[in-house]
LOTOR-920780 format. One record per atom (N, C-alpha, C): x, y, z; residue number from 0. Coordinates in steps of 0.1 Angstrom, whole numbers. Layout:
# LOTOR-920780
     u     v     w lopa
     X     Y     Z  NUM
...
This chain:
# LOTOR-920780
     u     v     w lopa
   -55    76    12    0
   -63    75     0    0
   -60    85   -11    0
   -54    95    -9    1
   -50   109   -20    1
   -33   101   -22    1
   -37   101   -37    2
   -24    97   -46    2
   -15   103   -43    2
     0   105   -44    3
     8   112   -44    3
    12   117   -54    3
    15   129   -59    4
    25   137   -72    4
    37   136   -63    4
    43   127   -74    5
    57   122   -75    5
    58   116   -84    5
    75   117   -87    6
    84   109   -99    6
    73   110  -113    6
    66    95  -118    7
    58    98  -127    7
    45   102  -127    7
    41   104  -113    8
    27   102  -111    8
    23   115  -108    8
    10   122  -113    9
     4   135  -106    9
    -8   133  -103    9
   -14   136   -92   10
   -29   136   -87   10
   -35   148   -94   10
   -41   150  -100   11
   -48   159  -111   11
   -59   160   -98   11
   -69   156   -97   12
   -80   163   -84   12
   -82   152   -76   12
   -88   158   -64   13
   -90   148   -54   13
  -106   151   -46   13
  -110   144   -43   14
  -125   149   -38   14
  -124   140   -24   14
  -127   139   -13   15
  -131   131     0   15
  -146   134     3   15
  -154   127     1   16
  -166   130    12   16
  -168   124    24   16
  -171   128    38   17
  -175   120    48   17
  -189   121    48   17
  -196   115    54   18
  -208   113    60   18
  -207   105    74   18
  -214   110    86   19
  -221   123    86   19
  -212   136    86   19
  -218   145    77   20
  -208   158    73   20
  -199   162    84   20
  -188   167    81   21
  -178   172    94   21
  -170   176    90   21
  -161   188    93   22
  -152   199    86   22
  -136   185    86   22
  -131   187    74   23
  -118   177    76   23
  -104   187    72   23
   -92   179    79   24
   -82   191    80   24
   -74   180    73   24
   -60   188    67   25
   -51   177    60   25
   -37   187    60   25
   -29   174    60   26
   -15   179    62   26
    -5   167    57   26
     5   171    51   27
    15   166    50   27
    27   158    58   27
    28   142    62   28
    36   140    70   28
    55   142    65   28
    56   134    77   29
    75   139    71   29
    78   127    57   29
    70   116    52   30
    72   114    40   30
    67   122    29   30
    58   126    33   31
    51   135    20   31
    45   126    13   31
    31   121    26   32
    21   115    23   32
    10   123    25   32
    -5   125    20   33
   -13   134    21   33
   -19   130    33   33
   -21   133    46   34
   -35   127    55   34
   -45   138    61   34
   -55   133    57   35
   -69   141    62   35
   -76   135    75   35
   -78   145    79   36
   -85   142    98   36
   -91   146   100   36
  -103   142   104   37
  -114   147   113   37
  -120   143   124   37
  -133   147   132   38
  -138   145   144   38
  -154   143   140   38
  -165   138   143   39
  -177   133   144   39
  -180   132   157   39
  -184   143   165   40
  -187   144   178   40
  -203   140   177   40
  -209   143   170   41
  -224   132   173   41
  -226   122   171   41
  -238   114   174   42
  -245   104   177   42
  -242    98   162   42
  -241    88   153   43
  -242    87   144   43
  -243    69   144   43
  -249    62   133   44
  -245    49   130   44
  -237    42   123   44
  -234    52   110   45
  -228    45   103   45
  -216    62    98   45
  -202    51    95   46
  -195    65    94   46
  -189    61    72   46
  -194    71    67   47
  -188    67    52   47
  -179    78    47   47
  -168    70    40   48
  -156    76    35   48
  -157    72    20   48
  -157    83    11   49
  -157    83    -2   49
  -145    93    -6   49
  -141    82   -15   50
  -123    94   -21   50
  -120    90   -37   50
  -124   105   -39   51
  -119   100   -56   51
  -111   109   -64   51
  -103   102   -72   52
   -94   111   -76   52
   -86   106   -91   52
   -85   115  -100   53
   -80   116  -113   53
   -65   115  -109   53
   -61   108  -115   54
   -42   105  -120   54
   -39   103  -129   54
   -28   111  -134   55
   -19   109  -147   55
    -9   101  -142   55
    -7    91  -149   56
     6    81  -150   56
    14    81  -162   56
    26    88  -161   57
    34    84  -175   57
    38    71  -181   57
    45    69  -187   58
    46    55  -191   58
    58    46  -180   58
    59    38  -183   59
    67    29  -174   59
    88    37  -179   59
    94    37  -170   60
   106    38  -172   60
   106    27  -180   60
   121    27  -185   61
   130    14  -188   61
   136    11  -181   61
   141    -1  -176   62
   152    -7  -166   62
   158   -11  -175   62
   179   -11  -171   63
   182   -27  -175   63
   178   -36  -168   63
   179   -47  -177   64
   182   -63  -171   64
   187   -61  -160   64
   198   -60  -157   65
   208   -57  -142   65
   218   -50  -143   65
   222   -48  -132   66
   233   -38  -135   66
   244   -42  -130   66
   255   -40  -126   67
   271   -44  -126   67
   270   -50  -116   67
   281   -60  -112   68
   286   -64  -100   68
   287   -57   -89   68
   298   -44   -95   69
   309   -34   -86   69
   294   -26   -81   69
   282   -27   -86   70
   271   -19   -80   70
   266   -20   -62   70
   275   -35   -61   71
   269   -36   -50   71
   279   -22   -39   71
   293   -27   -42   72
   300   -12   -39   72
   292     4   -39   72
   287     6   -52   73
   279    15   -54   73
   268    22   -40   73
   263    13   -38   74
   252    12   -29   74
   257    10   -18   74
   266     7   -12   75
   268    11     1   75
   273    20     5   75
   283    26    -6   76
   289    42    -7   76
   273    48    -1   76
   259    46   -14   77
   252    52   -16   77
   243    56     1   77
   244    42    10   78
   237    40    18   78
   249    47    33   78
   256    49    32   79
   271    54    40   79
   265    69    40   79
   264    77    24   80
   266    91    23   80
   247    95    30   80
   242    89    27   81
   224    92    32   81
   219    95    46   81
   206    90    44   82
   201    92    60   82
   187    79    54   82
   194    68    59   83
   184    55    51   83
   176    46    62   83
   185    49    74   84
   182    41    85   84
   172    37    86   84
   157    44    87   85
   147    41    92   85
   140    25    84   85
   143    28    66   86
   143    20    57   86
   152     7    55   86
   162     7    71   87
   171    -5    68   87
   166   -13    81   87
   161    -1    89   88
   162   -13   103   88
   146   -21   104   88
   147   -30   112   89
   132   -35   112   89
   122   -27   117   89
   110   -29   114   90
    96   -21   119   90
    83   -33   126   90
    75   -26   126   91
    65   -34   132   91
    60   -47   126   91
    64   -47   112   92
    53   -61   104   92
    68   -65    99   92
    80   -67    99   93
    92   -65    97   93
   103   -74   105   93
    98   -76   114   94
   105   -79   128   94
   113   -95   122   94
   126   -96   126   95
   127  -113   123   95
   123  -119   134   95
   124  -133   132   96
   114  -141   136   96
   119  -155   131   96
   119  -170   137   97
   123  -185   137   97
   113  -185   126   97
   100  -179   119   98
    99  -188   105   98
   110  -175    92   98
   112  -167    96   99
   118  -157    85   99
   131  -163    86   99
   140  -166    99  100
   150  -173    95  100
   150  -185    83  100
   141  -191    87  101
   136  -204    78  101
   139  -202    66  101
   130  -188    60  102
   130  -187    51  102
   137  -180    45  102
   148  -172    51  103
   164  -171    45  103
   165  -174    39  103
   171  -191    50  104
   178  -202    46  104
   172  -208    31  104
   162  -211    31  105
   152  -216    20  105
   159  -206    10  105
   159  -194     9  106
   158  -186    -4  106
   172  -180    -4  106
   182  -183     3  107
   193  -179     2  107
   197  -167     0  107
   187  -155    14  108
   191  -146    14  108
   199  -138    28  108
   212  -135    24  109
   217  -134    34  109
   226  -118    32  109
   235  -114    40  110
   240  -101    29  110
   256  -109    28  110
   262  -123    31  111
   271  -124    29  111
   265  -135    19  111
   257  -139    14  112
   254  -143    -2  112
   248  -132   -14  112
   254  -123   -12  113
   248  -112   -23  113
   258  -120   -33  113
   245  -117   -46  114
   249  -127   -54  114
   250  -115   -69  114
   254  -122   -78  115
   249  -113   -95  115
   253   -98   -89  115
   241   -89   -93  116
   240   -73   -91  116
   228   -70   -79  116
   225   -56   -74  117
   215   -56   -70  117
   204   -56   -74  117
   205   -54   -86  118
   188   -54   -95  118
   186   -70   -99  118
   196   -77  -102  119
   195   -91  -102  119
   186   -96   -94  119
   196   -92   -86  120
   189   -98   -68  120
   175   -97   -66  120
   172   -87   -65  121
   159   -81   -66  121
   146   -87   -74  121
   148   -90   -87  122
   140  -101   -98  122
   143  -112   -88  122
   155  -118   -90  123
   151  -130   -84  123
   143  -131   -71  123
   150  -126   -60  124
   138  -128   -51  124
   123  -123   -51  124
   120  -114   -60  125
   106  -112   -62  125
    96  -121   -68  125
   105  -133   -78  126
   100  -143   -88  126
    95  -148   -75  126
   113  -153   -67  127
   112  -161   -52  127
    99  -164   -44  127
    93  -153   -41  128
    85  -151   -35  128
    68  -154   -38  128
    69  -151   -54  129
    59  -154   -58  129
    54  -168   -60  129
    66  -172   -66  130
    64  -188   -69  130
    62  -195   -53  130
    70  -191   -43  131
    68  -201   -32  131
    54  -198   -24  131
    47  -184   -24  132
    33  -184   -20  132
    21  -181   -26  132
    15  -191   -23  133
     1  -186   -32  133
    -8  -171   -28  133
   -17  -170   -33  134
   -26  -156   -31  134
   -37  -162   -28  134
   -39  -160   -18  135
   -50  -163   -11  135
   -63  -151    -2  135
   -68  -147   -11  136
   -77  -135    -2  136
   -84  -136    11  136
   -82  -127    14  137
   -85  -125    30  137
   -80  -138    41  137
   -70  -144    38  138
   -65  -155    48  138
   -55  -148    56  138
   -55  -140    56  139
   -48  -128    70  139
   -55  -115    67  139
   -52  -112    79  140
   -56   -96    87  140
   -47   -88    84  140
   -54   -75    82  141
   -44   -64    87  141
   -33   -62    91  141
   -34   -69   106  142
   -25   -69   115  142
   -20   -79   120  142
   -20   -94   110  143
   -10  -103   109  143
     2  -105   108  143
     8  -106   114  144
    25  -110   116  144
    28  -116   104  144
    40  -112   100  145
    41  -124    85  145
    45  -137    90  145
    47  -145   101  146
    48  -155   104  146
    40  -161    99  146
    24  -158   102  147
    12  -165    94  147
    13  -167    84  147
    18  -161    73  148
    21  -161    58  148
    30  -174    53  148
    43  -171    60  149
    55  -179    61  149
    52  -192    61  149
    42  -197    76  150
    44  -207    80  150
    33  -216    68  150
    20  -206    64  151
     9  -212    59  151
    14  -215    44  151
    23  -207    42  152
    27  -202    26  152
    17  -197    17  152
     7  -188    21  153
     0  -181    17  153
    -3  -171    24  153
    -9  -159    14  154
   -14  -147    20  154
   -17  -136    11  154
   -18  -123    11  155
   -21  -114     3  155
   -14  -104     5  155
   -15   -94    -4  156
    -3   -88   -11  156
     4   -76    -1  156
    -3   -74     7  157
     7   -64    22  157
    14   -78    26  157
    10   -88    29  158
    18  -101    39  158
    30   -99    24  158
    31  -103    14  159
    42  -106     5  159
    51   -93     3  159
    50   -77     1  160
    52   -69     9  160
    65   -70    20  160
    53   -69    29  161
    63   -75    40  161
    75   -81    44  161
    69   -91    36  162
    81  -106    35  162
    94  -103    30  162
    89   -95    14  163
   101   -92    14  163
   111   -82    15  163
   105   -70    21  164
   110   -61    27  164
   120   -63    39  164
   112   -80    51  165
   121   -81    57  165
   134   -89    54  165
   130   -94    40  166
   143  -104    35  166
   156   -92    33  166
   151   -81    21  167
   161   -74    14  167
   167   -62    32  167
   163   -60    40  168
   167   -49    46  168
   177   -54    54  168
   180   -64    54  169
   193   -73    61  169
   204   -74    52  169
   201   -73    41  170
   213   -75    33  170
   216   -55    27  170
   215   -51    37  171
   217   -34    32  171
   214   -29    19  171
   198   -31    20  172
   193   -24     7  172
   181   -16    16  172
   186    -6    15  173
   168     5    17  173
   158     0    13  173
   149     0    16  174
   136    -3     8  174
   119     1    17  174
   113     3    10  175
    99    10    19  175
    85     8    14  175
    79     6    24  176
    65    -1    19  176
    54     8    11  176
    53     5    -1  177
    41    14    -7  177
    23    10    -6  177
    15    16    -5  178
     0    16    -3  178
    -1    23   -16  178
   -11    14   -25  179
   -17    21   -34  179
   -29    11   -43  179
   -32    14   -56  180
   -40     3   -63  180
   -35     2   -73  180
   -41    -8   -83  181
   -35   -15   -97  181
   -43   -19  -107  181
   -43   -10  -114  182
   -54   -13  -124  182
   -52   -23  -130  182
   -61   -33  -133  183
   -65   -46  -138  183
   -62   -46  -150  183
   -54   -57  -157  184
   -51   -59  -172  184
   -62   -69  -176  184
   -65   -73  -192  185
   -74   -81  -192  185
   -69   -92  -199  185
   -57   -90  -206  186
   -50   -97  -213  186
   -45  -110  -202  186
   -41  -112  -192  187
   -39  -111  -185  187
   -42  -111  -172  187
   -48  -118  -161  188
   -52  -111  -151  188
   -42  -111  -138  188
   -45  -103  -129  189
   -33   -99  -123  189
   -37  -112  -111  189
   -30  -116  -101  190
   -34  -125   -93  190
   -38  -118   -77  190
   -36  -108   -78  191
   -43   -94   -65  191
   -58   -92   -71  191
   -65   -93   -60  192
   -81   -89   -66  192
   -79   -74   -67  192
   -91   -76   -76  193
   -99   -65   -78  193
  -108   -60   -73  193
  -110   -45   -74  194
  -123   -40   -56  194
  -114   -39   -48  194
  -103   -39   -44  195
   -95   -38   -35  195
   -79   -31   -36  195
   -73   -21   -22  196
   -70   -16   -23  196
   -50   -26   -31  196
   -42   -19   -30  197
   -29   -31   -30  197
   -11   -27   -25  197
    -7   -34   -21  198
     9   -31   -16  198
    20   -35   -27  198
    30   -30   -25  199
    38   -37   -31  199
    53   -28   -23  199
    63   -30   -24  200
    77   -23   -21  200
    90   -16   -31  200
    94    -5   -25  201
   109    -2   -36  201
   120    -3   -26  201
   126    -2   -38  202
   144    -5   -32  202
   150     6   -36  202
   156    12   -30  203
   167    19   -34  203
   180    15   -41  203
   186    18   -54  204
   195    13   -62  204
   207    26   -68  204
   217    21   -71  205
   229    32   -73  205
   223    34   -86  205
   224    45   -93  206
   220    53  -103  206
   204    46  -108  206
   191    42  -103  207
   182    45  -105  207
   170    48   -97  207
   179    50   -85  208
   167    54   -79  208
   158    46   -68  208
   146    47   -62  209
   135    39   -57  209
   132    30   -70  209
   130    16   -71  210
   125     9   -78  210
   117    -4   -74  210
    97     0   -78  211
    92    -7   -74  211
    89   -22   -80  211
    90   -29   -67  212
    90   -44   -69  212
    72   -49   -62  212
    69   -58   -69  213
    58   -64   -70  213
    55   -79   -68  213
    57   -82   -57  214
    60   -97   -51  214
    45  -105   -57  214
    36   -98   -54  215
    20  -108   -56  215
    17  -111   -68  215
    30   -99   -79  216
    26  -109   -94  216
    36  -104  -103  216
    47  -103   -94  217
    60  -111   -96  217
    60   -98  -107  217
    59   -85  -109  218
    61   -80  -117  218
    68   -64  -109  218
    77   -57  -119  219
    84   -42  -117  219
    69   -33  -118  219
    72   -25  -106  220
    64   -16  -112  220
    59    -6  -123  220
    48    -6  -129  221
    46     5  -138  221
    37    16  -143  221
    27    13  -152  222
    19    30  -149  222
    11    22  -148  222
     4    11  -142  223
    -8     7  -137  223
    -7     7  -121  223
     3     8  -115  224
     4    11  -102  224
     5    22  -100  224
   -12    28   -89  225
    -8    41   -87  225
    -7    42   -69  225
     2    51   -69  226
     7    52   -54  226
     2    60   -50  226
    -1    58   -31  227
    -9    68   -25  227
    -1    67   -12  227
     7    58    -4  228
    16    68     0  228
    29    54     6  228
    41    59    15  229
    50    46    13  229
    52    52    30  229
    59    40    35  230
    66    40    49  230
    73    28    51  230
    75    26    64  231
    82    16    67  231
    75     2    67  231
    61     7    68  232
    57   -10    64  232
    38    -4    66  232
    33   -15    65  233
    21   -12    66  233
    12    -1    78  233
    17    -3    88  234
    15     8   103  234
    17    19   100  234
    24    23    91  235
    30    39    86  235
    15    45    78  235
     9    38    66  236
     0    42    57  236
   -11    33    62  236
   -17    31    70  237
   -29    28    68  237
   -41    35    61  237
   -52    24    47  238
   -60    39    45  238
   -67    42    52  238
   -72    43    64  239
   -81    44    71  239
   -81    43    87  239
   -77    48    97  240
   -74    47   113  240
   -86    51   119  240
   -87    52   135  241
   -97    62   143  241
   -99    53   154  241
  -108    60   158  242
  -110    54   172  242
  -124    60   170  242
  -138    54   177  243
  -148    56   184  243
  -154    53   197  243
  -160    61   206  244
  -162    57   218  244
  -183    56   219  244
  -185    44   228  245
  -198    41   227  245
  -195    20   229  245
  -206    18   228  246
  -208     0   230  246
  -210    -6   216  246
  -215     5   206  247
  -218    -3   196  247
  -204   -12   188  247
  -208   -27   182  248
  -198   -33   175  248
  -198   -25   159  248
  -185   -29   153  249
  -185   -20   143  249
  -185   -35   133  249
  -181   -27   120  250
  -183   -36   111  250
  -176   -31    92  250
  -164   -35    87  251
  -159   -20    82  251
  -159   -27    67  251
  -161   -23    59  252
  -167   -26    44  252
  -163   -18    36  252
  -152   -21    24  253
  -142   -17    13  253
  -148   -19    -2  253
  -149    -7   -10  254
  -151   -15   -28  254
  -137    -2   -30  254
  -130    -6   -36  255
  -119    -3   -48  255
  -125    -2   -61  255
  -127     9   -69  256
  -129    12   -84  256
  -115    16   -91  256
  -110    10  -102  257
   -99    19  -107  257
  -104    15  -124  257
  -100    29  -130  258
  -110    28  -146  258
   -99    36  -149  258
  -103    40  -160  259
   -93    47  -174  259
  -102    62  -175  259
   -97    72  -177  260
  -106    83  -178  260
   -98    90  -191  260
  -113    93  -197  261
  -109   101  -207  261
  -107   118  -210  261
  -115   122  -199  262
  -118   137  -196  262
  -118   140  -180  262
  -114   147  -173  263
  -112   151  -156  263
  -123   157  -156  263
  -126   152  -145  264
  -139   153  -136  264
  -140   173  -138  264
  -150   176  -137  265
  -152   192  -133  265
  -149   193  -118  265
  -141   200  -118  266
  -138   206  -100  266
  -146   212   -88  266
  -158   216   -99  267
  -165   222   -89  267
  -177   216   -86  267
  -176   200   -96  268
  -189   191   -92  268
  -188   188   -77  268
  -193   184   -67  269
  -192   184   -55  269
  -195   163   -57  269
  -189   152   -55  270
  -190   144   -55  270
  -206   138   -46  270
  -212   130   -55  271
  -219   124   -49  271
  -221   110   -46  271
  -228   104   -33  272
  -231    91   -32  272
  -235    81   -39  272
  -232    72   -40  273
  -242    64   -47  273
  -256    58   -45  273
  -265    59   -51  274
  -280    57   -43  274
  -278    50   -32  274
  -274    37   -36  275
  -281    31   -21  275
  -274    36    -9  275
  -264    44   -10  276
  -257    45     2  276
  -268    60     6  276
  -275    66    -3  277
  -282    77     1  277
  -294    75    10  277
  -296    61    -3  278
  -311    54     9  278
  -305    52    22  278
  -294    47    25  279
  -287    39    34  279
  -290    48    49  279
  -285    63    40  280
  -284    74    51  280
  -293    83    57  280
  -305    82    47  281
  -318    82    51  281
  -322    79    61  281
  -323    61    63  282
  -330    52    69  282
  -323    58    86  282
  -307    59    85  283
  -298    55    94  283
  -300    72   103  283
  -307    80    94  284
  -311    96   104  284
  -326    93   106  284
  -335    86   105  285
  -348    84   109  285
  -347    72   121  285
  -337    61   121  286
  -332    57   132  286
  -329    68   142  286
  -318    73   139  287
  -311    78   154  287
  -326    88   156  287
  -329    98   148  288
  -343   105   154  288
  -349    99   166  288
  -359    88   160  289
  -365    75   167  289
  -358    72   180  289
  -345    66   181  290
  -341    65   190  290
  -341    77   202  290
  -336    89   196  291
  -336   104   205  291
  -352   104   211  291
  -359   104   202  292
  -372   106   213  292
  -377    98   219  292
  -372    85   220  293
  -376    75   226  293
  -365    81   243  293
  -357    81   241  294
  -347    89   249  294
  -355    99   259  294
C-alpha cells in the first residue's frame, strides 16, 4: 500500500492506521518494496487498515514509436550481461498451461516469431490482449489461475497482467508484475473500475529501460499510474496478507480513493477514520465487552 520513490514517482507522506491499535514494524524487501507488519494478539472483531499517501508524478516520458530491428540483438546482449532470471522464468500465476499454449498460437507469440522491434512487439500484444478480452469485474479471484481468464476470455486487470507476462517471458524479455492505482480520466473512461486497487506489467528494453504496459486499457504507462510495488507476479505484492486464529468466518471489504491534491497533508495530523467506521468501532468494543462478561 506505500507508493514507491522511484524513476518518476516520489511518495511525499505516508500515514497507515490499524485498528485495533498495535505497534507496526516496516522494512524493505530485496525489490525495494515498502512492507509494514504487525501482530493483534487480542480478542478483536473486526480488523481495519487505512493507508494514505501524497505522490508526486512527473509527467509521462516520451517513447518512440519503436525502436530498431538489431534491438532485438540489443536485448539479449542486455539480458546475457544481467541478473534477470527471476523475471524470465515462470512464477506462480505464470505457469504455462494447454489454454496459454492456445493462446500463443492464437496471438503468434513465440520467441522464434519475434517480429518488427521489441517495443513494436510489445504495443501489439498489449492492443492483443485487450481487444481479445473483455473486463469483467470480479469474475475471478485473487488466486485464479489465468486459465480461467483464457478459457472464459474475460477477467480483470491482475488476470490480463498475468497473461501477458506469461506470453512475453518466453520470448526473452524480462518483465515484472506491478501493484498499484490509476487515476480515473474523465474525458475518457478507463475500462478498470474505480474504488479499486490496479495491475499492470514492465518490460525491460535496450536503451529505455523498465517500460510500463497496460493490457486492461491497452495503454503505456503514465503519470496516472502510481506504483506501489512490482514482483514476479501477483504472490510477490499482495496489498494485504495474514493469518488469524479463532472459528470466526471472515469477510474482507476494499474502497480505493485516488484525487488530485493541491497542498500535502500536514505531517503531524495523525489520520483519521471516517465516521461510520468510528461508529463501527464503538459498537464492535461494546460487543467484545458484553461478550467478556458473559464469559
Amino acid at each position: 500500500m506505500h507508493p514507491r520513490t522511484d524513476g518518476p514517482q516520489r511518495c511525499l507522506t505516508f500515514q497507515l492506521s490499524v485498528d485495533p491499535r498495535t505497534q507496526v514494524n516496516s522494512y524493505r524487501d530485496y525489490l525495494g518494496n515498502s512492507v509494514h507488519h504487525f501482530d493483534v494478539p487480542g480478542k478483536h472483531m473486526r480488523l481495519r487498515i487505512v493507508a494514505e499517501s501524497l505522490v508526486e508524478v512527473q509527467g509521462s516520458v516520451d517513447l518512440p514509436e519503436r525502436l530498431e530491428a538489431e534491438d532485438w540483438g540489443r536485448l539479449d546482449e542486455l539480458v546475457a550481461s544481467g541478473d534477470y532470471w527471476e523475471m524470465l522464468a515462470p512464477s506462480q500465476f505464470t505457469e504455462s498451461s494447454d489454454a496459454l499454449r492456445g493462446l500463443v498460437e492464437d496471438l503468434r507469440v513465440t520467441q522464434e516469431a519475434r517480429r518488427g522491434d521489441p517495443l513494436s512487439f510489445l504495443r501489439e500484444l498489449n492492443q492483443a490482449i485487450y481487444e481479445w478480452f473483455a473486463y469483467v469485474p470480479k469474475s475471478t479471484r485473487v488466486d485464479s489461475p489465468i486459465d480461467d481468464a483464457i478459457e472464459a476470455r474475460h477477467g480483470v486487470c491482475q488476470d490480463f497482467a498475468h497473461i501477458m507476462i506469461a506470453l512475453v517471458r518466453p520470448v526473452r524479455i524480462p518483465c515484472r508484475y506491478v501493484s498499484g492505482y490509476l487515476y480515473p480520466r474523465s474525458e475518457r473512461p478507463d475500462r478498470s473500475s474505480e474504488g479499486a486497487s490496479h495491475a499492470w506489467m514492465e518490460a525491460l528494453l535496450p536503451g529505455l529501460g523498465w517500460v510500463g504496459f497496460d493490457p486492461t486499457n491497452n495503454l503505456l504507462t503514465s503519470d496516472r499510474h502510481i506504483r506501489t510495488a512490482i514482483g514476479r507476479d501477483y504472490a510477490d505484492v499482495p496489498p494485504t496478507k495474514g493469518v488469524f486464529k479463532g472459528n470466526a468466518a471472515s469477510d474482507l471489504a476494499v474502497s480505493v480513493q485516488v484525487g488530485l491534491s493541491d497542498a500535502p497533508p500536514a505531517v503531524e495530523v495523525e489520520l483519521s477514520l471516517p465516521p461510520e467506521w468510528e461508529e463501527s468501532a464503538k459498537a464492535d468494543s461494546l460487543e467484545l465487552q458484553q461478550q467478556q462478561q458473559q464469559q
